[in-house]
C-alpha positions as CSV (number, residue, x, y, z in Angstrom):
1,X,22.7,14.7,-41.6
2,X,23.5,10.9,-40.8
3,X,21.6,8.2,-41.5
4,X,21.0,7.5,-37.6
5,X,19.4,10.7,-37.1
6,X,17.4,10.6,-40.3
7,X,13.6,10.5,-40.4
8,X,11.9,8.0,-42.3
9,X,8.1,7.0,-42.4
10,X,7.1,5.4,-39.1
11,X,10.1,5.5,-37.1
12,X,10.8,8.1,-34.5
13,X,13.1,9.5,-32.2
14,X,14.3,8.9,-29.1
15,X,11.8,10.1,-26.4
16,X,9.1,11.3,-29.0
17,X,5.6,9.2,-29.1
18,X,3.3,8.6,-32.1
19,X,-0.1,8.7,-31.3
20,X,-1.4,5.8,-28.9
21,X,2.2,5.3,-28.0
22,X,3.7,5.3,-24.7
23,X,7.2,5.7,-22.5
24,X,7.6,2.5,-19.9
25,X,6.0,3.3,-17.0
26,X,3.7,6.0,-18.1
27,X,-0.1,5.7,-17.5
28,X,-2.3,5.1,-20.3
29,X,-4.6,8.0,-21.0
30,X,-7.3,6.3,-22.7
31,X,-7.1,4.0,-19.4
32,X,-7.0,7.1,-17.3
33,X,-10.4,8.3,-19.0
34,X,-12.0,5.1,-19.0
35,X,-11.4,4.6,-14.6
36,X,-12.4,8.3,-14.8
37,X,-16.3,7.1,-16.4
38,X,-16.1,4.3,-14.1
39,X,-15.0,6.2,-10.8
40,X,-15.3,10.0,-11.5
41,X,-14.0,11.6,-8.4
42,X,-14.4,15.5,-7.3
43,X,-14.8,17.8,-10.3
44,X,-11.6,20.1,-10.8
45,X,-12.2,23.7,-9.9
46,X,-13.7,25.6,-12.2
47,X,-15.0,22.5,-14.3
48,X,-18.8,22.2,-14.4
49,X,-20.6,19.5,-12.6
50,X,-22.2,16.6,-14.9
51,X,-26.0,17.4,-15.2
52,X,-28.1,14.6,-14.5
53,X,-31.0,13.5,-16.7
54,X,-34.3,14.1,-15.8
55,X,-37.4,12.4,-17.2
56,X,-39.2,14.2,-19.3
57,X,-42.8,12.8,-17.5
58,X,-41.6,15.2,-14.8
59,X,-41.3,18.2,-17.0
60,X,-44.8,17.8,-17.8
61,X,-46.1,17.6,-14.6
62,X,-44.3,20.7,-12.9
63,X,-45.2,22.4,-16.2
64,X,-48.7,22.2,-14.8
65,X,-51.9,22.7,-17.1
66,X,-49.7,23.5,-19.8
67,X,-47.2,21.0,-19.6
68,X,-49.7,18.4,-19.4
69,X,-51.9,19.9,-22.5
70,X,-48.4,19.5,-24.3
71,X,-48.4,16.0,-23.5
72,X,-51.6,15.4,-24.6
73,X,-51.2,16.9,-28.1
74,X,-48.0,15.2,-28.5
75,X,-49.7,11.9,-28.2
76,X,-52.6,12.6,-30.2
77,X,-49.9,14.0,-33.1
78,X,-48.0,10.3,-32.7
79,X,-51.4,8.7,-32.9
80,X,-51.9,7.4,-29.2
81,X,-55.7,8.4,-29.2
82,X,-56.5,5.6,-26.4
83,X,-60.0,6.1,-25.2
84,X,-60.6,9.6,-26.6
85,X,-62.6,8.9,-29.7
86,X,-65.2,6.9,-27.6
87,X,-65.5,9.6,-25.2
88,X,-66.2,12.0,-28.1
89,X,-68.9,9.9,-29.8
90,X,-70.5,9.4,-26.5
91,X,-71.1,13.1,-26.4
92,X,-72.2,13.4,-29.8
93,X,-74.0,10.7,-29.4
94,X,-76.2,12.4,-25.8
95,X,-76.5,15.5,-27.2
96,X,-78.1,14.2,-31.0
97,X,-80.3,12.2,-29.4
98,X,-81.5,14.2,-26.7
99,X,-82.1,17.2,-28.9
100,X,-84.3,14.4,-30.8
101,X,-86.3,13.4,-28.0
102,X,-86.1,14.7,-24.2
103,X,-86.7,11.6,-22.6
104,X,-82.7,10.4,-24.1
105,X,-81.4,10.9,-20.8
106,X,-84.0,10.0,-18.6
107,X,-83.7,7.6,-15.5
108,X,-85.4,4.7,-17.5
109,X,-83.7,4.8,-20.4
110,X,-79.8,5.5,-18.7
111,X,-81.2,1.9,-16.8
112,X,-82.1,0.2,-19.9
113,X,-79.0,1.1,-21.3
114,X,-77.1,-0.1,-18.8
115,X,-79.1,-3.2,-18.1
116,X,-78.9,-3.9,-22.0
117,X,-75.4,-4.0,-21.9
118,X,-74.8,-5.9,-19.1
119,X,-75.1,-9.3,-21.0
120,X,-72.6,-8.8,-24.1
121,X,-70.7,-6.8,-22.6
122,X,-69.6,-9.5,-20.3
123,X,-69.5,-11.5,-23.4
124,X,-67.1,-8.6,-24.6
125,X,-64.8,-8.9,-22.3
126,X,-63.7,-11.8,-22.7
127,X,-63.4,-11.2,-26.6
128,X,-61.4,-7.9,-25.3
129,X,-58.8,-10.7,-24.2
130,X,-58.8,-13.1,-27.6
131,X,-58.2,-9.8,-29.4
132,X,-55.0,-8.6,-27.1
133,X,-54.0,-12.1,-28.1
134,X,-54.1,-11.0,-31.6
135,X,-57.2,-14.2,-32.3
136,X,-60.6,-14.1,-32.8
137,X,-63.5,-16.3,-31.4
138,X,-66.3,-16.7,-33.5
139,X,-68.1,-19.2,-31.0
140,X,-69.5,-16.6,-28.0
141,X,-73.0,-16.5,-29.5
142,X,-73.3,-20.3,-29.8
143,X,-71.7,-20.4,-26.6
144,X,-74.6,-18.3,-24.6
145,X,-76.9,-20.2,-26.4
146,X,-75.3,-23.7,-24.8
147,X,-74.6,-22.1,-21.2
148,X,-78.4,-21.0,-21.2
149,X,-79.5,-24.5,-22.4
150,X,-77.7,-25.9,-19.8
151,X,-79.3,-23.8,-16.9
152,X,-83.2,-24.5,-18.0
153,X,-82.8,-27.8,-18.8
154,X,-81.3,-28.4,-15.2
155,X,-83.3,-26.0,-13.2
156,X,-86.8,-25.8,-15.2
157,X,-86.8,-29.1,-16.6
158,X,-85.1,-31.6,-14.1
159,X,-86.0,-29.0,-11.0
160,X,-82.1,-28.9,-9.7
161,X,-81.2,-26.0,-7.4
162,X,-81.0,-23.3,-9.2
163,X,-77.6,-21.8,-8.0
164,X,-75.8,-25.2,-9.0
165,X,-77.4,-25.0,-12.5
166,X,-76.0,-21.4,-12.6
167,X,-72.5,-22.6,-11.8
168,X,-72.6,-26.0,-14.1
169,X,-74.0,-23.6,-17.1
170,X,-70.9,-21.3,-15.9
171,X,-68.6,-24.4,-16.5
172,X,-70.2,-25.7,-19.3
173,X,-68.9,-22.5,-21.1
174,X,-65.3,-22.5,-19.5
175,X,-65.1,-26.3,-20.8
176,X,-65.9,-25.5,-24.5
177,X,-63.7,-22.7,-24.7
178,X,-60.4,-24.8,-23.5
179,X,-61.4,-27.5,-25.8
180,X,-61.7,-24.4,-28.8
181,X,-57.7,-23.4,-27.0
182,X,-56.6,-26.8,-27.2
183,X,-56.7,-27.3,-31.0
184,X,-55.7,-24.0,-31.3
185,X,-52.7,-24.1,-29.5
186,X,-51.6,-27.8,-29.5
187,X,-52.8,-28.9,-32.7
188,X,-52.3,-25.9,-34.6
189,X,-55.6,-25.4,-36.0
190,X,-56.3,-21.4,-36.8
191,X,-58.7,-19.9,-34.1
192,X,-60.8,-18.6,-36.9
193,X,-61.5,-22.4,-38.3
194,X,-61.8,-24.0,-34.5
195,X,-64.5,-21.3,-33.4
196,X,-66.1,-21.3,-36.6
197,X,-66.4,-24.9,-36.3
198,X,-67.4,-24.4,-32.6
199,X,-69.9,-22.0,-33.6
200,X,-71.7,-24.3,-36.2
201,X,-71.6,-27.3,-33.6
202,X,-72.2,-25.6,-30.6
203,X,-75.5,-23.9,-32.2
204,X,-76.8,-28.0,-33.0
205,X,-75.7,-28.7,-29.2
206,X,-78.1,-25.9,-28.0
207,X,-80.9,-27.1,-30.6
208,X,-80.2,-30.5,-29.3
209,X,-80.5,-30.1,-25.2
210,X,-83.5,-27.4,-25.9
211,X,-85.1,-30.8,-27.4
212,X,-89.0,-30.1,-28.9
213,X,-89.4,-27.1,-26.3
214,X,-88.8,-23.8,-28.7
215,X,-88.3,-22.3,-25.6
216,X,-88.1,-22.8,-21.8
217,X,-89.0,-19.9,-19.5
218,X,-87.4,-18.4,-16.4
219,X,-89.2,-18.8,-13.5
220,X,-91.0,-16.3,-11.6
221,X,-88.0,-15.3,-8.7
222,X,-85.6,-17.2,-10.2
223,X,-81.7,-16.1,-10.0
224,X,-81.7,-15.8,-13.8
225,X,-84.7,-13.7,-13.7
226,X,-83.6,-11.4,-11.3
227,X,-80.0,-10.9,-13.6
228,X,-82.0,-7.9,-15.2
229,X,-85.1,-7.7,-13.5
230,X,-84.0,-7.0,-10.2
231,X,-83.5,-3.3,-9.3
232,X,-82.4,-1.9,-5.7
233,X,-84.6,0.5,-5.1
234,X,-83.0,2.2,-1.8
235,X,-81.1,5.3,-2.9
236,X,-78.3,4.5,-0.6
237,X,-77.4,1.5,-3.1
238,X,-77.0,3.5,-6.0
239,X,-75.2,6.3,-4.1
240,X,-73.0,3.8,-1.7
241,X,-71.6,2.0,-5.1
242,X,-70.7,5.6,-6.5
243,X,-68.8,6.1,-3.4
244,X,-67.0,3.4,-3.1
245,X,-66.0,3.3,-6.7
246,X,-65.3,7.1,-6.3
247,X,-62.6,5.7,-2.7
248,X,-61.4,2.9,-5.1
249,X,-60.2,4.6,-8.2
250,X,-58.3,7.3,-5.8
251,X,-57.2,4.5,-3.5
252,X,-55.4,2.5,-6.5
253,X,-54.2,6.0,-7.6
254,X,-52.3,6.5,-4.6
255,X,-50.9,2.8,-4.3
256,X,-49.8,3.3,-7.5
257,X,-48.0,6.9,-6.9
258,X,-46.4,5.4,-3.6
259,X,-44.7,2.1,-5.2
260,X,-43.4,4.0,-8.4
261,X,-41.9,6.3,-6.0
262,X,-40.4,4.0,-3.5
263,X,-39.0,2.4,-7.1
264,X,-37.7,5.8,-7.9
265,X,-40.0,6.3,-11.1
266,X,-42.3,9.5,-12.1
267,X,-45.0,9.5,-10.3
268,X,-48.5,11.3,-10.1
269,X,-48.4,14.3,-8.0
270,X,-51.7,15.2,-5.2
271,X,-53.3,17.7,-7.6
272,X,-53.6,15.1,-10.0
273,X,-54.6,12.4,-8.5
274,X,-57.2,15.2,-6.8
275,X,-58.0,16.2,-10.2
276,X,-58.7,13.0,-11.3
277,X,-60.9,11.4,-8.7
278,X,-62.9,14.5,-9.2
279,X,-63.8,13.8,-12.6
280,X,-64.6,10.0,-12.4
281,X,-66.5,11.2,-9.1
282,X,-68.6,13.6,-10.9
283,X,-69.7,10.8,-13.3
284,X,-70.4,8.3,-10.9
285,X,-72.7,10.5,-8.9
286,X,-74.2,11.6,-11.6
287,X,-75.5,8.3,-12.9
288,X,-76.8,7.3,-9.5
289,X,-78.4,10.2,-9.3
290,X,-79.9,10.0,-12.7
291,X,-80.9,6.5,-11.6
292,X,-82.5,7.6,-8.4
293,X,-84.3,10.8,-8.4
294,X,-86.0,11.5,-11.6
295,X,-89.9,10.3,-11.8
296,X,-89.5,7.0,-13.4
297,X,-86.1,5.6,-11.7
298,X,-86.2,2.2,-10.3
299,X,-83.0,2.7,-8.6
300,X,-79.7,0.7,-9.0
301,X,-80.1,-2.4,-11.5
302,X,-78.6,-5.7,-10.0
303,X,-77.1,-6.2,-13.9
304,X,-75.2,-2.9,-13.7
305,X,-73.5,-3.9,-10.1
306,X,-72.5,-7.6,-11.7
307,X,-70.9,-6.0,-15.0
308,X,-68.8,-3.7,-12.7
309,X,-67.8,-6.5,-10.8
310,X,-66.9,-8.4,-13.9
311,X,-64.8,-5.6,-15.4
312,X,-63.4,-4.8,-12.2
313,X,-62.0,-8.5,-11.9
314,X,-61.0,-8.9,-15.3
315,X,-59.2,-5.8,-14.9
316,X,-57.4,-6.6,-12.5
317,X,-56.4,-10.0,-13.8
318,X,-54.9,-7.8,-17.1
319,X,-53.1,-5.2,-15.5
320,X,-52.0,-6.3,-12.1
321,X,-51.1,-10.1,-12.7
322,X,-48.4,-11.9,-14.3
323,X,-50.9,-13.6,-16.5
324,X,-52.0,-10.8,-18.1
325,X,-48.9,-9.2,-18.7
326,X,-47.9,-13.0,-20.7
327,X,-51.3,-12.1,-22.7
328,X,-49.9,-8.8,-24.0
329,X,-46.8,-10.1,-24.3
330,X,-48.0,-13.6,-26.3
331,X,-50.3,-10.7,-28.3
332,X,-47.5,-8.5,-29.1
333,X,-45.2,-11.1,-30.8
334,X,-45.8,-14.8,-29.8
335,X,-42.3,-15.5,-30.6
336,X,-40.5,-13.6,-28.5
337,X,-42.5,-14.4,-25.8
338,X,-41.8,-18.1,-26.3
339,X,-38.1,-17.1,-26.6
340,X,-38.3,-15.2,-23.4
341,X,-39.7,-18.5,-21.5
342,X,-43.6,-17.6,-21.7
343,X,-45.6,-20.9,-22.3
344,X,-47.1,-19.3,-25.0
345,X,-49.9,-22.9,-25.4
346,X,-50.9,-22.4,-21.6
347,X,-51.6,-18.4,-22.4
348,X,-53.8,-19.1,-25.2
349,X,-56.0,-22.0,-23.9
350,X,-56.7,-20.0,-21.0
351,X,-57.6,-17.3,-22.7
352,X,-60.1,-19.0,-24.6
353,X,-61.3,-20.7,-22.1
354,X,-61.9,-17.4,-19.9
355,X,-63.5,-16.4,-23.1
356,X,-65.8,-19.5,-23.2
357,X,-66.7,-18.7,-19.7
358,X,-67.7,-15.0,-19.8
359,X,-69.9,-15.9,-22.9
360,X,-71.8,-18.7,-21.2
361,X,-72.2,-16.2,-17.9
362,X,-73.1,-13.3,-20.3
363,X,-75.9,-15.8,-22.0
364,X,-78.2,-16.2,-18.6
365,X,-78.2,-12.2,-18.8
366,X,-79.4,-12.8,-22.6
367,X,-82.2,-15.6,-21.6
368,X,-83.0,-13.3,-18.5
369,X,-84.3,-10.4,-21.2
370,X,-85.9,-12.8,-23.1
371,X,-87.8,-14.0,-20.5
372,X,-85.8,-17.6,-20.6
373,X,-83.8,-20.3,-22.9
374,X,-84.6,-20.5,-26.5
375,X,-83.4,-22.5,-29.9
376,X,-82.2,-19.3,-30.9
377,X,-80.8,-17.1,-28.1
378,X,-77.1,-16.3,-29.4
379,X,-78.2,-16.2,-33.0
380,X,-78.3,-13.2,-35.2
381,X,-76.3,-10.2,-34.4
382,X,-75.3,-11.3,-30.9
383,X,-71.5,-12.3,-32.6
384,X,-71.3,-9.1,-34.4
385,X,-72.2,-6.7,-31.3
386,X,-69.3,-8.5,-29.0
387,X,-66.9,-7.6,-31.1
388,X,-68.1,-5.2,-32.6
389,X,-68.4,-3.7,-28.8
390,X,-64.6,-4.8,-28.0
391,X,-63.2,-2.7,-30.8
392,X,-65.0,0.7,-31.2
393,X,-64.1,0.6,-27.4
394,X,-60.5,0.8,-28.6
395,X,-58.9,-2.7,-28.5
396,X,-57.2,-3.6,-31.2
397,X,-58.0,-6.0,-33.5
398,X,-54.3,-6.8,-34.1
399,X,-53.3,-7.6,-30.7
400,X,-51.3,-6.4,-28.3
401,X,-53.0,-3.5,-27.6
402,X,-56.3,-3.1,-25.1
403,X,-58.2,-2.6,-22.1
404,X,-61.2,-4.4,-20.3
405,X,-62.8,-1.2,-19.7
406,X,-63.2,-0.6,-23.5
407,X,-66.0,-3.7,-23.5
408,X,-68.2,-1.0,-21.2
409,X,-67.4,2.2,-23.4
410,X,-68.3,0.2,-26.2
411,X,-70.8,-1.6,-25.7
412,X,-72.7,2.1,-24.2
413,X,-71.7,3.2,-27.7
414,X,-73.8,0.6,-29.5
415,X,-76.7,0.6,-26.9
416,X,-76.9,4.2,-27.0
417,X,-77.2,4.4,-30.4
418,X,-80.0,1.2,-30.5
419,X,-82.0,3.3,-27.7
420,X,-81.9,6.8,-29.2
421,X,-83.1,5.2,-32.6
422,X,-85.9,3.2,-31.2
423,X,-86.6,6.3,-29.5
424,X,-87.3,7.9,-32.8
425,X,-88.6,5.2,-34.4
426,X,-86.0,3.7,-36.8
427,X,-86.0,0.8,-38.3
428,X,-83.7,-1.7,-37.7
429,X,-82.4,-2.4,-41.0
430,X,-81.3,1.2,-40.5
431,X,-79.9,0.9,-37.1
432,X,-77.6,-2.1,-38.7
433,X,-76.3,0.1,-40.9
434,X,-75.4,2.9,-38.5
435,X,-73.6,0.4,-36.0
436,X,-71.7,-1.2,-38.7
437,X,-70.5,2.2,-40.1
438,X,-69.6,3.2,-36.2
439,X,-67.3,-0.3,-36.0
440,X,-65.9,0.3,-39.6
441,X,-64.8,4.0,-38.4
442,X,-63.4,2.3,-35.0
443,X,-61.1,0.1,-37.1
444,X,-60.2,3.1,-39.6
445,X,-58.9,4.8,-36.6
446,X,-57.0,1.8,-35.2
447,X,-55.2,1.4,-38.7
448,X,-54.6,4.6,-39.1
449,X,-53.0,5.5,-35.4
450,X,-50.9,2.4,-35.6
451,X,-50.0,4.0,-38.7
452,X,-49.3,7.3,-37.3
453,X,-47.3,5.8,-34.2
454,X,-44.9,3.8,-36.6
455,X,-44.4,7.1,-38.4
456,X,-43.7,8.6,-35.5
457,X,-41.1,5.6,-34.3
458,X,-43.5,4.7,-31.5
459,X,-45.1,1.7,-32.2
């Protein structure tokens, strides 16, 4: 053999290819497969057509029952609970307490619950939003103390309409909460030290405007007396609001089912929208009737009908609005969202400044129970139950994570549980103790399915 034919490592012969080699004008076949993935054209015969992906959400739903009780488990297992453990306590919570005494779930106490939560649980709301932030605002008590200052030294004592007091109390509140945002956000002072600070000096503020009076009483008629004292007695009220909340909830359900469709998204098939506005229509008809017909029931509380309209807002705002969707985002991680072009300062001083508001508004429901402004209306417990209400409700206390509708489920928890022991006659020492073991448990179960979702690589 000569040396021109002979093989050596690397060389070839004429006409042959090593790999990823090619003759002059032959076509490239990693090219070839590349404009096929860009362009594919008819399938050869015989070959099988590509399979296209399907979402998994509508696996679930033809599935049916099943498919959907798969879902649910599934979740639970990765530690998205959402609203179920309040849903569960608020059974265990009826059925205890109506096996203790009969009158539980009676028309005046359902109305006393819901009229006792009316007040902090507007307050709550607007902690619900400092606590998607991932904050905390230590000032709502001292806050509702100042906002129902305001009102009786304007109305009662210097005989301005009452309806403008209302409104400059209102203001009053939104004022001191963007002054708490702005040294939070632009000077850089921790939330926790600027409402703690706010807290102590707001509280002297009230003391101060309340002057020597240790208390200043609504008057008879007034708008802040009728807050909570003002019931609508014709059963078409009651039964009018549960059927329009009823048209509402399956209205916004089928919006929603006809935009993610035109977008080309999973979307909520008849039967379950139908499903679901049966159930939320089945509660809401059962509370006005609860409210109406029983011996005893004054009829619709005028407290109840503002808290709705409250959450139903504030909803809205979270969900459906840019600005709410910057607050999850700023609560999630406050540096991406700065990266991504959120003004992050502008997020957080609003928010404490809605926060500021809702407090002030929620204190002329607190002075309106206690019969008008005093030294010490905010004081106490009133701090604790807001947030205390905000999380076992399910919002997070590390941010990120929440809904406005968890400031009514929890704050029903903790009035619940206040009614059903002053119905038996515990003490309140002992009623302490129970609500703070309820919040500690509502945390555990936070930490502990934030836990399980980053196990499960869903967090």
């Amino acid at each position: 053999m000569s040396d021109l034919t002979k093989k050596t490592p690397g060389s070839q012969t004429p006409g042959s290819q090593t790999p990823g080699s090619q003759t002059p004008g032959s076509p490239d076949p990693v090219a070839l497969d590349k404009s096929s993935d860009r362009a594919p054209g008819p399938a050869p015969a015989g070959s099988a057509a590509p399979v296209p992906a399907v979402d998994p959400r509508l696996l679930v739903r033809e599935e049916g029952l099943k498919g959907y009780w798969t879902e649910f488990t599934r979740k639970v297992r990765g530690g998205e609970l959402g609203s179920l453990p309040v849903f569960v306590g608020l059974i265990v919570i009826a059925v205890v307490f109506q096996l203790q005494n009969g009158n539980f779930l009676s028309a005046s106490s359902v109305a006393n619950i819901a009229v006792y939560s009316s007040g902090l649980g507007i307050m709550a709301v607007g902690i619900v939003f400092v606590l998607i932030l991932g904050e905390i605002d230590l000032s709502v008590g001292s806050v509702a103390g100042v906002g129902a200052a305001v009102w009786a030294v304007l109305n009662v004592s210097n005989g301005m309409n009452d309806w403008l007091a209302v409104g400059i109390a209102v203001v009053c509140g939104l004022a001191l909460g963007l002054l708490h945002g702005f040294f939070f956000a632009k000077i850089g002072v921790p939330a926790f030290v600027v409402t703690l600070a706010g807290f102590l000096g707001w509280s002297g503020l009230q003391i101060w405007l309340m002057g020597k009076e240790g208390s200043i009483n609504a008057p008879s008629g007034s708008v802040v007396e009728n807050l909570t004292a003002y019931y609508f007695e014709d059963k078409a009220a009651a039964y009018g609001l549960a059927l329009v909340a009823v048209l509402a909830y399956a209205a916004s359900l089928l919006v929603d089912s006809r935009r993610r469709k035109a977008a080309a998204l999973p979307a909520r098939p008849v039967s379950e929208i139908v499903l679901r506005t049966g159930v939320v229509a089945v509660l809401c008809f059962a509370v006005a009737y609860i409210l109406n017909e029983p011996a005893g029931a004054r009829g619709l509380p005028l407290a109840l009908v503002l808290f709705l309209a409250v959450l139903v807002v504030a909803d809205f705002v979270a969900r459906r609005t840019t600005f709410g969707r910057t607050v999850f985002a700023v609560g999630g991680n406050a540096e991406a969202a700065r990266r991504a072009g959120i003004n992050v300062d502008r997020v957080r001083i609003v928010v404490f400044g809605l926060s500021g508001m809702l407090a002030a508004f929620g204190g002329l429901f607190v002075a309106s129970l206690s019969g008008g402004a005093t030294k010490s209306l905010g004081s106490g417990n009133t701090l604790m139950l807001v947030i205390a209400a905000a999380v076992i409700g399910g919002t997070s206390l590390f941010g990120g994570r929440g809904k406005v509708w968890s400031a009514l489920l929890g704050m029903i928890v903790i009035q619940s549980i206040q009614q059903g022991l002053n119905m038996i006659g515990m003490a309140n020492e002992i009623q302490y103790m129970i609500t703070g073991a309820v919040l500690l448990a509502a945390v555990v179960i936070d930490s502990v399915s934030r836990r399980t979702q980053k196990t499960a690589g869903r967090a």
